[in-house]
BAPARO-632012 format. One record per residue: residue number from 0; residue in one letter; x, y, z of N, C-alpha, C in turn. Coordinates in nm, 2 decimals, padded with zeros to 4 digits, m for minus. Each point is the difference from the previous one (the first is absolute). Example, Ala and Ser with C-alpha at 12.3 -4.5 7.8 and 13.67 -1.06 7.14 Angstrom:
2
NODE; resi; resn; n.u; n.v; n.w; ca.u; ca.v; ca.w; c.u; c.v; c.w
NODE; 0; A; 01.32; m00.57; 00.78; m00.09; 00.12; 00.00; 00.09; 00.12; 00.00
NODE; 1; S; m00.04; 00.11; m00.07; 00.09; 00.11; 00.00; m00.08; 00.11; 00.08
//
This chain:
229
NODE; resi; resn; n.u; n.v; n.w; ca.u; ca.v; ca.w; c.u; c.v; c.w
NODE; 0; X; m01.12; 02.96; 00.58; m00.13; 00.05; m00.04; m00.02; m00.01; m00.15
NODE; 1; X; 00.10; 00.06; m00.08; 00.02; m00.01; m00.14; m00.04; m00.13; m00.05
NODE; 2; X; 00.06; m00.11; 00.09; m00.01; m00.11; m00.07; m00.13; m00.10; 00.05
NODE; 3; X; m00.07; 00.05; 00.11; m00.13; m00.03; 00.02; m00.11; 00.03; m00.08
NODE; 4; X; 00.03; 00.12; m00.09; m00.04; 00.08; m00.07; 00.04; m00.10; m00.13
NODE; 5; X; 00.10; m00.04; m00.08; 00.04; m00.05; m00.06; m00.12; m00.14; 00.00
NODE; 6; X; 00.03; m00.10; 00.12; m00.09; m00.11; m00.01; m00.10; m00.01; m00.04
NODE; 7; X; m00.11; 00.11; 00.05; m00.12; m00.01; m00.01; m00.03; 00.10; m00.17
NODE; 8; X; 00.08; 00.06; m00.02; m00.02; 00.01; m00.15; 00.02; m00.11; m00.08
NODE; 9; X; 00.07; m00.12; 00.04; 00.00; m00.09; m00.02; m00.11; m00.10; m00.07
NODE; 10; X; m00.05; 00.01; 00.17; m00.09; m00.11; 00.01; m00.13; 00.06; m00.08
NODE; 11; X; 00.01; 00.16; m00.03; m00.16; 00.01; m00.08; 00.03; m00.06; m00.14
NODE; 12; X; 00.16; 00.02; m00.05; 00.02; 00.02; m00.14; 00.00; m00.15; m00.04
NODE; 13; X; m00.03; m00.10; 00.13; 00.03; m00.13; m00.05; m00.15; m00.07; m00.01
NODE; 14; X; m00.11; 00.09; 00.08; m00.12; m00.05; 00.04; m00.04; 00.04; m00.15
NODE; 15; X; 00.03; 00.12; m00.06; m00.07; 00.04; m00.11; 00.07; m00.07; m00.10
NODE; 16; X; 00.06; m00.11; 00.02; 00.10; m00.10; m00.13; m00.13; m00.14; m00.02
NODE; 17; X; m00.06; m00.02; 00.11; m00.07; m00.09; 00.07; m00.08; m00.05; m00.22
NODE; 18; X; 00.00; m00.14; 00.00; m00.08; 00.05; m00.12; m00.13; m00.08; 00.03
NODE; 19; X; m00.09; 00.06; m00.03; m00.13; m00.06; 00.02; m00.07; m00.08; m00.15
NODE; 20; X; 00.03; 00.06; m00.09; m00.07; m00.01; m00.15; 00.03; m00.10; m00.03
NODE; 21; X; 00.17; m00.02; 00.01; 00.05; m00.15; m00.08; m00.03; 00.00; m00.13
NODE; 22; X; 00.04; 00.11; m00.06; m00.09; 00.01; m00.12; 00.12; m00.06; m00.16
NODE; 23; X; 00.14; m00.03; 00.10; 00.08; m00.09; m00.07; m00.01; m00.16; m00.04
NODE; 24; X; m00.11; m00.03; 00.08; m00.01; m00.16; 00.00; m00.10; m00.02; m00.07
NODE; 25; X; m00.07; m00.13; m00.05; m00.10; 00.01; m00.08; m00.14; m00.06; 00.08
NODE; 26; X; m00.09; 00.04; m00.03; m00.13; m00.04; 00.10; 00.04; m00.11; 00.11
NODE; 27; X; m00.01; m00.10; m00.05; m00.02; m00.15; 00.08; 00.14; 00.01; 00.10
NODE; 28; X; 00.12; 00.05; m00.01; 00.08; 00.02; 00.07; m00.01; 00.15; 00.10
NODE; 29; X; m00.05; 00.12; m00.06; m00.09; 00.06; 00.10; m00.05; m00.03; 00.04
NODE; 30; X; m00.11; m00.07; 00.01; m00.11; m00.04; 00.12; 00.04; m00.08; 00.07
NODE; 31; X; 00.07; m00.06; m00.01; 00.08; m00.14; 00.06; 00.09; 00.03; 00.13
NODE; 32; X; 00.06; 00.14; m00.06; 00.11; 00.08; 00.08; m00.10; 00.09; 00.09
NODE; 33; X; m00.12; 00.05; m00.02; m00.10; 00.06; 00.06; m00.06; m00.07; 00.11
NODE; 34; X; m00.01; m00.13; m00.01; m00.07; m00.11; 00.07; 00.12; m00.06; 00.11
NODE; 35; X; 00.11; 00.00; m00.04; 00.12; 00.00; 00.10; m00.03; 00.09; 00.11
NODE; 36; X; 00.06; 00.10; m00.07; m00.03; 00.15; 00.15; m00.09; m00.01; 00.04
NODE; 37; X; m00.15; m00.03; m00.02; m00.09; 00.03; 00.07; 00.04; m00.11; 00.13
NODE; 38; X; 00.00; m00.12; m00.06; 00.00; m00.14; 00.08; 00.12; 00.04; 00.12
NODE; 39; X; 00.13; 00.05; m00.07; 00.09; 00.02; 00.10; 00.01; 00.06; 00.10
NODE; 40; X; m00.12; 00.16; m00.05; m00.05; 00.07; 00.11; m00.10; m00.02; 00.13
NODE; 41; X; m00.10; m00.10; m00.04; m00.09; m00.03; 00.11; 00.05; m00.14; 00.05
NODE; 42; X; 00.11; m00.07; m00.07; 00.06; m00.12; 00.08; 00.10; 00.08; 00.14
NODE; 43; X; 00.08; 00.14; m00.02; 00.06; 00.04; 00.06; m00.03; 00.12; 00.10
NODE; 44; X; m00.13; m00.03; 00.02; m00.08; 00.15; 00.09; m00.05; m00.11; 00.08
NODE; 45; X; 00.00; 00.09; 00.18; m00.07; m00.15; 00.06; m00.14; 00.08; 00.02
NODE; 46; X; m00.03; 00.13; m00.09; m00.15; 00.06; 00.02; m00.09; m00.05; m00.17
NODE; 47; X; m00.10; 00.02; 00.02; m00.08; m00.02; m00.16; 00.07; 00.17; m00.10
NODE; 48; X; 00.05; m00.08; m00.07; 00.01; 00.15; m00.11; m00.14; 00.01; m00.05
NODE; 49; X; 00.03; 00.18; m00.01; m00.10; 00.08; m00.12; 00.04; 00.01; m00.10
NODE; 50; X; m00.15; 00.00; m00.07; 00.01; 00.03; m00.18; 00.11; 00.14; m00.04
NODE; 51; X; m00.01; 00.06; 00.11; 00.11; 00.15; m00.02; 00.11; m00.04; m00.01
NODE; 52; X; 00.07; m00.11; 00.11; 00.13; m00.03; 00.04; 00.02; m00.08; m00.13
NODE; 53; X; m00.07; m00.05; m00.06; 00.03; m00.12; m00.12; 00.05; 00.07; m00.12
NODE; 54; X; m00.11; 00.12; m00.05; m00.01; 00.08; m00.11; 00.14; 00.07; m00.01
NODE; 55; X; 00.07; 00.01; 00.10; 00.12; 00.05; 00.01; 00.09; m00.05; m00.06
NODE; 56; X; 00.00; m00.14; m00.02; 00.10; m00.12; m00.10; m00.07; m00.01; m00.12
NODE; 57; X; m00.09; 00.03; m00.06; m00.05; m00.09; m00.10; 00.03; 00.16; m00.08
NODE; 58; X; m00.04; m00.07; m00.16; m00.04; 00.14; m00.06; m00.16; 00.08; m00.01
NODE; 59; X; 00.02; 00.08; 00.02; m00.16; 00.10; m00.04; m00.12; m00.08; m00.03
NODE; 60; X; 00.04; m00.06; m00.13; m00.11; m00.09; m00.04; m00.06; m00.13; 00.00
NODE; 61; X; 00.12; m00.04; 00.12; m00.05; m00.15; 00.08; m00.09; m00.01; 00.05
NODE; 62; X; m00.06; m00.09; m00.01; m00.19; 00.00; 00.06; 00.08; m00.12; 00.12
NODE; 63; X; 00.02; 00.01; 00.15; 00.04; m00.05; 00.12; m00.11; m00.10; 00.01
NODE; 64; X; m00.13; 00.02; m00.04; m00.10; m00.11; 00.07; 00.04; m00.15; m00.15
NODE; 65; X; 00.01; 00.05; m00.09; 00.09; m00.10; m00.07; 00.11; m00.07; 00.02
NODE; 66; X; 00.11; 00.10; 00.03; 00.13; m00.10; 00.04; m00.05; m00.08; 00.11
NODE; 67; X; m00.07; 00.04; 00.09; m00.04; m00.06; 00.16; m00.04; m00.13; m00.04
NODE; 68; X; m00.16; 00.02; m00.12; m00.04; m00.16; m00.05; 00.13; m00.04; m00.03
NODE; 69; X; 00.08; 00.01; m00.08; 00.07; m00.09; m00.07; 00.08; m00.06; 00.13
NODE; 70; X; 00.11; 00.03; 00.08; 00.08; 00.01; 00.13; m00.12; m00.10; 00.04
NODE; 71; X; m00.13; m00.03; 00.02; m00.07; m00.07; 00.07; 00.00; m00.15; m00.09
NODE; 72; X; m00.04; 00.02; m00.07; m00.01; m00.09; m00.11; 00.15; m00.08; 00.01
NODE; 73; X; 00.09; 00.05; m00.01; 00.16; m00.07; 00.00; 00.00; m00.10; 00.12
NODE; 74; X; m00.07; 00.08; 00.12; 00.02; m00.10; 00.13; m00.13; m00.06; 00.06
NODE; 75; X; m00.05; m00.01; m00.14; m00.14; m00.10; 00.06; 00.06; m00.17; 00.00
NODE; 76; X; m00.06; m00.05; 00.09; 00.08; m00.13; 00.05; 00.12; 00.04; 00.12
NODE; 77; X; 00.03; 00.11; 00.03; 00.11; 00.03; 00.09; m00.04; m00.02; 00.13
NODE; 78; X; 00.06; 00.00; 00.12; m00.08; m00.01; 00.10; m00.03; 00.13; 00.07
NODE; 79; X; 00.03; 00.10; m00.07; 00.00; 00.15; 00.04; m00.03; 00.03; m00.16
NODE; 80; X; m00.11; 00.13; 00.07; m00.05; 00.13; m00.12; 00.01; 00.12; 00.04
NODE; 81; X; 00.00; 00.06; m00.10; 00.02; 00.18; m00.03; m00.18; 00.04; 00.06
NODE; 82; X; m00.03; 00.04; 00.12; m00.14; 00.08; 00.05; m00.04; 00.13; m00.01
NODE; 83; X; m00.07; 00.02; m00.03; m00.06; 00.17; 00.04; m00.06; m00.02; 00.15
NODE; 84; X; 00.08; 00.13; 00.06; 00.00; m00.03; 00.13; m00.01; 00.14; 00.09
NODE; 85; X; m00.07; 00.07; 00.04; 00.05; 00.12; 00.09; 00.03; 00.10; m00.12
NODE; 86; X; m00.09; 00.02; m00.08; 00.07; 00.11; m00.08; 00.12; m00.05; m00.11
NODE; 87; X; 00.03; m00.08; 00.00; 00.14; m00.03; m00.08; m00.01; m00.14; m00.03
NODE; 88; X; 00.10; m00.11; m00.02; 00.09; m00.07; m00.08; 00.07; m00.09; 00.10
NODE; 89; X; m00.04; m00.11; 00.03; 00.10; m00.07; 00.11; 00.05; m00.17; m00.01
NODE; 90; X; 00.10; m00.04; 00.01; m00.01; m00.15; m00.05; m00.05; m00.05; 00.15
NODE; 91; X; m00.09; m00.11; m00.01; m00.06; m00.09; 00.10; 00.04; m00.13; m00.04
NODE; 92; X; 00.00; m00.07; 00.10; m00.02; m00.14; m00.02; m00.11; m00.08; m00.01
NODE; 93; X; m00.03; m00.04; m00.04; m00.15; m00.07; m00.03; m00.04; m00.09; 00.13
NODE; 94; X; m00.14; 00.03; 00.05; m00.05; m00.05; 00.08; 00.05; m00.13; 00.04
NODE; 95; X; 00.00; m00.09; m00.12; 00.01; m00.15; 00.02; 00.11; m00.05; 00.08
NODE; 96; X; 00.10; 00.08; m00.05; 00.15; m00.03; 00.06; 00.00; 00.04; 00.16
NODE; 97; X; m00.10; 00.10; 00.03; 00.02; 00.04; 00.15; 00.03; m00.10; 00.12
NODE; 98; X; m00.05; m00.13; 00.02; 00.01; m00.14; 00.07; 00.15; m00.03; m00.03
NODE; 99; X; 00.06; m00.01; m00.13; 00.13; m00.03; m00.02; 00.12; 00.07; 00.04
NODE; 100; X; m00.05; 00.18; 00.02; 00.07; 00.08; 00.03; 00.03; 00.00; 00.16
NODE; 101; X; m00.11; m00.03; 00.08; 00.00; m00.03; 00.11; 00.06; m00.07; 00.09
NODE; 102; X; 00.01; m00.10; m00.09; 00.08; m00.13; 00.00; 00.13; 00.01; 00.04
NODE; 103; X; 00.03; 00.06; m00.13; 00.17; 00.05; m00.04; 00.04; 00.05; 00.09
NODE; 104; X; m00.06; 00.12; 00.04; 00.06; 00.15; 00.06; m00.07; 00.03; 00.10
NODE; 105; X; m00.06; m00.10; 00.08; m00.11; 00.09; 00.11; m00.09; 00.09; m00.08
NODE; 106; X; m00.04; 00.02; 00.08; m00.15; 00.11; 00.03; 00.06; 00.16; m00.09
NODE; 107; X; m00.15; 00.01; m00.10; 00.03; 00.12; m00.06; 00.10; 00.12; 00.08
NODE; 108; X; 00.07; 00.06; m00.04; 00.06; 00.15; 00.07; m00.13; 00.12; m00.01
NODE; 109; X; m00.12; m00.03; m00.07; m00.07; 00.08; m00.03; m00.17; m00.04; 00.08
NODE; 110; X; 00.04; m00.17; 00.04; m00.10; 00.00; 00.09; m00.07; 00.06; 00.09
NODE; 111; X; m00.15; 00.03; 00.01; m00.03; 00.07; 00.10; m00.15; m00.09; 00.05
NODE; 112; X; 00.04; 00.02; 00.16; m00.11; m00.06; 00.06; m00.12; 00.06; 00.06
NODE; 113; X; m00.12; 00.01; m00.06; m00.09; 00.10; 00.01; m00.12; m00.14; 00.09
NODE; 114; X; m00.08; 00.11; 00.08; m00.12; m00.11; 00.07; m00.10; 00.01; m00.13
NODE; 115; X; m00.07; m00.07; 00.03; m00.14; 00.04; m00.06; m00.10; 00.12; 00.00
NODE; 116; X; m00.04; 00.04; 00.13; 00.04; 00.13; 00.05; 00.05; 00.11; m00.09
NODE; 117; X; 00.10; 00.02; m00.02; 00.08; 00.09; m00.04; 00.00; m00.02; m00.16
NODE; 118; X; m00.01; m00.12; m00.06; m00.01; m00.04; m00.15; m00.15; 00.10; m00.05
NODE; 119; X; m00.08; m00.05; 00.13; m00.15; 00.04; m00.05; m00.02; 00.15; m00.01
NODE; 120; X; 00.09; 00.09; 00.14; 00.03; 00.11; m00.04; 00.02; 00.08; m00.07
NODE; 121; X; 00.11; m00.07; m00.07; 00.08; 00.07; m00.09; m00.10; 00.00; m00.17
NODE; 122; X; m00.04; m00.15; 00.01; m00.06; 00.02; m00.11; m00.15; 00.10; 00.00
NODE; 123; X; 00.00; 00.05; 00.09; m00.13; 00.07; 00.05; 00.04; 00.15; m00.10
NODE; 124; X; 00.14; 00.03; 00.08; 00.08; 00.16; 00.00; 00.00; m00.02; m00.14
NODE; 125; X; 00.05; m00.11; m00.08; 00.02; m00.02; m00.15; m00.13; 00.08; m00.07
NODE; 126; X; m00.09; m00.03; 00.00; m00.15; m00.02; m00.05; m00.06; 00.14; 00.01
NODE; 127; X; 00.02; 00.03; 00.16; m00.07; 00.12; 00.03; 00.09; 00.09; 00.06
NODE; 128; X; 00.09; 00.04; m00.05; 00.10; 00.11; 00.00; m00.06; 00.14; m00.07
NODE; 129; X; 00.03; 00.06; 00.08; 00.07; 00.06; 00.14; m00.11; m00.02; 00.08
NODE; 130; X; 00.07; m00.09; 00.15; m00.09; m00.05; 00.07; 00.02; 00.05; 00.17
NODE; 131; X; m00.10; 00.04; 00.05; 00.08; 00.00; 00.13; m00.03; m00.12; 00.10
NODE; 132; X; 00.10; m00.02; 00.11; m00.01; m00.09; 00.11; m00.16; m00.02; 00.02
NODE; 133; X; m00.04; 00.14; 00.07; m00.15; m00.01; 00.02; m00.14; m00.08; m00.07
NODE; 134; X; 00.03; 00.01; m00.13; m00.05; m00.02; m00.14; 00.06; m00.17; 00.00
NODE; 135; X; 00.14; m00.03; 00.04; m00.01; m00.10; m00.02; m00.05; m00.12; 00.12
NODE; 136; X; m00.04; 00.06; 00.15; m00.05; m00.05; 00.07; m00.15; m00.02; 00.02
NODE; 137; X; m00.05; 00.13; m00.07; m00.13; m00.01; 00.00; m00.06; m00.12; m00.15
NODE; 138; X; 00.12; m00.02; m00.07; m00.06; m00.11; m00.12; 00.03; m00.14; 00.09
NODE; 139; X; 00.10; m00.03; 00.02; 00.01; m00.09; 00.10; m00.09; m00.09; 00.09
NODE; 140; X; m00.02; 00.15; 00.12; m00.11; 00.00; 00.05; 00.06; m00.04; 00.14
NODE; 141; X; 00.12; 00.00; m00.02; 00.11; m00.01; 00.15; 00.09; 00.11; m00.01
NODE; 142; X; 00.12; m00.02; 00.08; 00.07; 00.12; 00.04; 00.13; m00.03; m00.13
NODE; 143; X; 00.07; 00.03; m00.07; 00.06; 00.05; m00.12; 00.17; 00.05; 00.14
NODE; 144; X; 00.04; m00.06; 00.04; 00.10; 00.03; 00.10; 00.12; 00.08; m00.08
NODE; 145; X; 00.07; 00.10; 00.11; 00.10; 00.05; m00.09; 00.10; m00.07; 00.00
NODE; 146; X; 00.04; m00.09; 00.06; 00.09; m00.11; 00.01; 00.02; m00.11; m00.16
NODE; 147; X; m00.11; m00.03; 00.01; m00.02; m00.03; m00.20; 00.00; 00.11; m00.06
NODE; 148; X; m00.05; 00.11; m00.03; 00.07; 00.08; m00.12; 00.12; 00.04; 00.02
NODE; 149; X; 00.03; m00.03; 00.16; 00.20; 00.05; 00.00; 00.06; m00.11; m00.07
NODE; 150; X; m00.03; m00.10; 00.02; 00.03; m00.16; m00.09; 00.07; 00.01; m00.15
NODE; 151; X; m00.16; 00.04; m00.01; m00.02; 00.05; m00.17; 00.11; 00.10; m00.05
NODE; 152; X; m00.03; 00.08; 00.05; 00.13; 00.11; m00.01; 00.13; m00.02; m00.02
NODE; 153; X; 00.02; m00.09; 00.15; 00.17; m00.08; m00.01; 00.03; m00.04; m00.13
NODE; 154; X; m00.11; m00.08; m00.03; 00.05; m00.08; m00.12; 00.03; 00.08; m00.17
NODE; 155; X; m00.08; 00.12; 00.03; m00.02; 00.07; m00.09; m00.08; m00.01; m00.10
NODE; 156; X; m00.09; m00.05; 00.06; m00.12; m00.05; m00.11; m00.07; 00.16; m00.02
NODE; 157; X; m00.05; 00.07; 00.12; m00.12; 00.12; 00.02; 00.08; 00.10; 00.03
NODE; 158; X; m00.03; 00.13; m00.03; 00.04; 00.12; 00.04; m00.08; 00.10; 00.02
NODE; 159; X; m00.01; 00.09; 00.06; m00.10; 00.11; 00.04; 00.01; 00.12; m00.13
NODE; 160; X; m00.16; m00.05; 00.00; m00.07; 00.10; m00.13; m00.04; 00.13; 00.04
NODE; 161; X; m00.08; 00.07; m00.03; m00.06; 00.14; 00.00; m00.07; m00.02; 00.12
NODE; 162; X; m00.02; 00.12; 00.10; m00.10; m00.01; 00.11; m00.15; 00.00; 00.00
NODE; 163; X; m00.05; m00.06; 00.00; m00.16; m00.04; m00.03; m00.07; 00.14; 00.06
NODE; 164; X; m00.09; m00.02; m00.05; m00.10; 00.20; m00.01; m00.10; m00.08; 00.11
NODE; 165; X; 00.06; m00.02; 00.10; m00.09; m00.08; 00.11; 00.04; 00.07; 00.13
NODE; 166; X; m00.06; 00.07; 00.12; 00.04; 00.03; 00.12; 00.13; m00.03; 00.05
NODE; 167; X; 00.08; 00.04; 00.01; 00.13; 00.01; 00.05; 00.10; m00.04; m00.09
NODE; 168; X; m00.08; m00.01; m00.09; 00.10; 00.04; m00.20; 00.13; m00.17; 00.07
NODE; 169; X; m00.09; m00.15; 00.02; 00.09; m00.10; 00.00; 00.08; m00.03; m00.13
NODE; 170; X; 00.10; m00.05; 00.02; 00.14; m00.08; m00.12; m00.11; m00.10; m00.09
NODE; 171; X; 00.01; 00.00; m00.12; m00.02; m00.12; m00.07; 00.08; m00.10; m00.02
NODE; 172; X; 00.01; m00.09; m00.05; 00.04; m00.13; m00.03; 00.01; m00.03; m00.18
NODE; 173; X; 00.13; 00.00; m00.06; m00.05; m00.06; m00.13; 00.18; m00.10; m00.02
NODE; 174; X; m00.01; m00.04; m00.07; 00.08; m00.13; m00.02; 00.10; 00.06; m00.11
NODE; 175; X; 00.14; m00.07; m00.04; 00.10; 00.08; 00.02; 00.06; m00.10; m00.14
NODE; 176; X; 00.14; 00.05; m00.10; 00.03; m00.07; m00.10; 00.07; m00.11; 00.06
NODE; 177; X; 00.02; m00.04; 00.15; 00.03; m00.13; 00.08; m00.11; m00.07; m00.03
NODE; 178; X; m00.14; 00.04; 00.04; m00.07; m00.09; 00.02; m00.01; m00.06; m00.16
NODE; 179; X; 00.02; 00.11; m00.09; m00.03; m00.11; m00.17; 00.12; m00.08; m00.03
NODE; 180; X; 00.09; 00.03; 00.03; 00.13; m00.07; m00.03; m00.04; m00.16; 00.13
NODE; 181; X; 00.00; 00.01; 00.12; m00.02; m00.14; 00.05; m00.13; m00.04; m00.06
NODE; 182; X; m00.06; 00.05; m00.04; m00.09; m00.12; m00.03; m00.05; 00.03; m00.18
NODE; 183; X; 00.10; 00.05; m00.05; 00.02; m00.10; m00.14; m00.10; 00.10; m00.08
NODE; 184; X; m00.05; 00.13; 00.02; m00.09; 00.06; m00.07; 00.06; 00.15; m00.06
NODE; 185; X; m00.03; 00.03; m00.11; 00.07; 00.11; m00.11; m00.09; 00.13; 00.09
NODE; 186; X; m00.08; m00.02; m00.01; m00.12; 00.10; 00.08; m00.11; m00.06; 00.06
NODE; 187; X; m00.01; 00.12; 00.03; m00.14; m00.04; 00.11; m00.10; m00.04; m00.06
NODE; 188; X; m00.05; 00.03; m00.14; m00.12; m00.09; m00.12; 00.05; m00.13; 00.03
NODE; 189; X; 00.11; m00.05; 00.01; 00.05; m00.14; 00.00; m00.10; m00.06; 00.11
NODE; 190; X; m00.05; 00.03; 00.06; m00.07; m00.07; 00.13; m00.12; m00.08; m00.08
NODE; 191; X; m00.02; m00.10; 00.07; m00.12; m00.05; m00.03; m00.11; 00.08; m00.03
NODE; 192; X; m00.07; m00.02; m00.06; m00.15; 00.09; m00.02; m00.06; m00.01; 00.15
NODE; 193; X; m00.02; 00.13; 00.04; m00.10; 00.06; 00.12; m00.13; m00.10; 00.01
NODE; 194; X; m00.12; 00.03; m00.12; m00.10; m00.04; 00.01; m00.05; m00.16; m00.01
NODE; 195; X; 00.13; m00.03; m00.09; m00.01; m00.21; m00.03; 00.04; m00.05; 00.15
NODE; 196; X; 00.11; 00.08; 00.08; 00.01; m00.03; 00.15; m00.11; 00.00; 00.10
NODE; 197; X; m00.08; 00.16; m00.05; m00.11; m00.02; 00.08; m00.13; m00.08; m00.04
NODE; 198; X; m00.01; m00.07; m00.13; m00.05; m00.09; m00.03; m00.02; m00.15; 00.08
NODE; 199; X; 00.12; 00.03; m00.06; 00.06; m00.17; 00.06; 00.02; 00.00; 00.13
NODE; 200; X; m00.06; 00.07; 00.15; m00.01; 00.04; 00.12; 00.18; 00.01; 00.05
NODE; 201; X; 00.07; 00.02; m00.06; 00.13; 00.00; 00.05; 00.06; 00.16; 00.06
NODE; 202; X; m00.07; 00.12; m00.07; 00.01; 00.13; 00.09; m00.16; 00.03; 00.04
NODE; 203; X; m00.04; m00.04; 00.12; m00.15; 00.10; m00.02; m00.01; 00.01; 00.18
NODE; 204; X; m00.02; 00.13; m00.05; m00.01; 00.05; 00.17; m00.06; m00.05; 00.08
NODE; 205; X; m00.11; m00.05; m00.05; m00.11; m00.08; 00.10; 00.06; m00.11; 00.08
NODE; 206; X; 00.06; m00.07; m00.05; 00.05; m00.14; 00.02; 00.11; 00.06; 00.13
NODE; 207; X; 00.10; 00.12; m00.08; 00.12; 00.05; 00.08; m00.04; 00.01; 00.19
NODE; 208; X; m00.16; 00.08; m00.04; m00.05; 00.03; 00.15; m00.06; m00.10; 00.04
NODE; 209; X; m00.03; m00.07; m00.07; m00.02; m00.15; 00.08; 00.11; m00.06; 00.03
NODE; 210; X; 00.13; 00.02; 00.00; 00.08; m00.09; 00.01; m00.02; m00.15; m00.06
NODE; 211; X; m00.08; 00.03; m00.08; 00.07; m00.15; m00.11; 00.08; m00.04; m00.04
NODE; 212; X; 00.10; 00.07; m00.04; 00.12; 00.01; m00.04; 00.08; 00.01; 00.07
NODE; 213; X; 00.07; 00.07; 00.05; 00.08; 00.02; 00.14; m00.04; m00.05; 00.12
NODE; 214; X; m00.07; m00.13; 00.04; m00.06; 00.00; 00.17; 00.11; 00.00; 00.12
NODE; 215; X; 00.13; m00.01; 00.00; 00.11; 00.01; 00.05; 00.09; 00.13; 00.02
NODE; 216; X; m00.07; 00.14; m00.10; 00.02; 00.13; m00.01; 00.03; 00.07; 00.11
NODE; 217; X; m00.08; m00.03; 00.10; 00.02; 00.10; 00.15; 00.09; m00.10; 00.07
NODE; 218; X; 00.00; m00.07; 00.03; 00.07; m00.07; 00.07; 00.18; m00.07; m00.03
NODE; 219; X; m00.01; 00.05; m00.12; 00.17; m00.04; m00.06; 00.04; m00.17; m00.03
NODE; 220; X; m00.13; m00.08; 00.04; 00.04; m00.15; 00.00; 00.02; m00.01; m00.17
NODE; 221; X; 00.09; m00.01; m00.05; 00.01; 00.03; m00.15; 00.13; m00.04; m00.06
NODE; 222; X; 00.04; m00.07; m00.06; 00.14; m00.09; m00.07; 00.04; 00.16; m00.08
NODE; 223; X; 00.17; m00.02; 00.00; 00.04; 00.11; m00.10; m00.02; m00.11; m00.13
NODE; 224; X; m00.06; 00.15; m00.09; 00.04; m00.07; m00.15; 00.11; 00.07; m00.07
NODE; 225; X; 00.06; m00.13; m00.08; 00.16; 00.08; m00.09; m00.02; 00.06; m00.08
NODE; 226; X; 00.01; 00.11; m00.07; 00.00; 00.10; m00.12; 00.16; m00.03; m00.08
NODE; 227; X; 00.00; m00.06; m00.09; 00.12; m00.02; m00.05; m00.04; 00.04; m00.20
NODE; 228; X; 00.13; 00.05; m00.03; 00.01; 00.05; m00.17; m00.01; m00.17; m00.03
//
């Protein structure tokens, strides 16, 4: 026990050795050494780091959205970048290469095969969160099945929000740090603009309940589409 006791006095007296300042080296080799650990850290997380998790390595007065430009700037021309992603910091590979990667290695590990259907859904719950089923059948203007938002769920895209102030107090719907991480967005501002969509007739209800958009909606006759990083 003594010496369990021992370890962990250890491990604080070593954590507090930790040097963050670097205040022995001279600038350009500070930053340099600053720009390492960051890199090392979000090359070695298979989640997006946070600004909190980073601040932890650097010193006090490191400005992180700086070291980040610079780290980006080093691997411009790379076939992978440093993203804001889910709240955090994540290396991706760049779109272009995704055909080549395919190639190599098969089919993403992160691939996901969504219908149309369920794409259109989801971007629905995106938009108009906290949403319920109901709410989303009646925009529709068909039936919103629980079989698709069990789908959605699987995947971990949606998760159940606050109970709606509606008769029998139903689950809402709102979209989850899965859904911004598969599809490549820091936050939910990251979405396309609402009203240039409804401009450009690509979200407008009218259309939705006409089935313009979806004519294959009730019926399932519908190709999966790939969602891949």
């Amino acid at each position: 026990m003594a010496e369990a006791r021992a370890r962990r006095g250890k491990g604080r007296a070593d954590d507090g050795l930790f040097d963050r300042e670097l205040d022995h080296l001279p600038p350009e080799a500070r930053w340099r050494e600053w720009m390492n650990r960051v890199e090392a850290t979000i090359f070695a997380a298979s989640e997006p780091v946070g600004r909190e998790t980073l601040a932890r390595i650097v010193g006090k007065s490191c400005s992180i959205d700086l070291l980040i430009d610079d780290i980006r700037e080093e691997l411009r021309g790379r076939p992978y970048d440093l993203v804001a992603v889910a709240g955090g910091w994540k290396h991706l590979t760049r779109p272009a290469y995704a055909d080549v990667i395919r190639t190599a290695v098969g089919r993403s590990e992160r691939a996901v095969d969504l219908t149309l259907s369920e794409v259109l859904v989801l971007m629905c719950i995106a938009y108009f969160q906290p949403i319920t089923r109901g709410e989303l059948s009646s925009f529709f203007g068909k039936e919103i099945s629980r079989d698709l938002i069990g789908n959605l769920r699987s995947h971990g895209f949606i998760a159940s929000g606050p109970r709606a102030p509606q008769p029998g107090a139903p689950y809402t719907y709102v979209t989850t740090k899965e859904f911004l991480l598969e599809f490549g967005l820091d936050t939910l501002h990251d979405l396309p603009d609402r009203e240039a969509l409804e401009d450009a007739g690509l979200l407008s209800k009218e259309k939705l309940l006409a089935g313009d958009i979806m004519p294959d909606f009730a019926d399932g006759r519908e190709e999966a589409v790939e969602i891949e990083d």
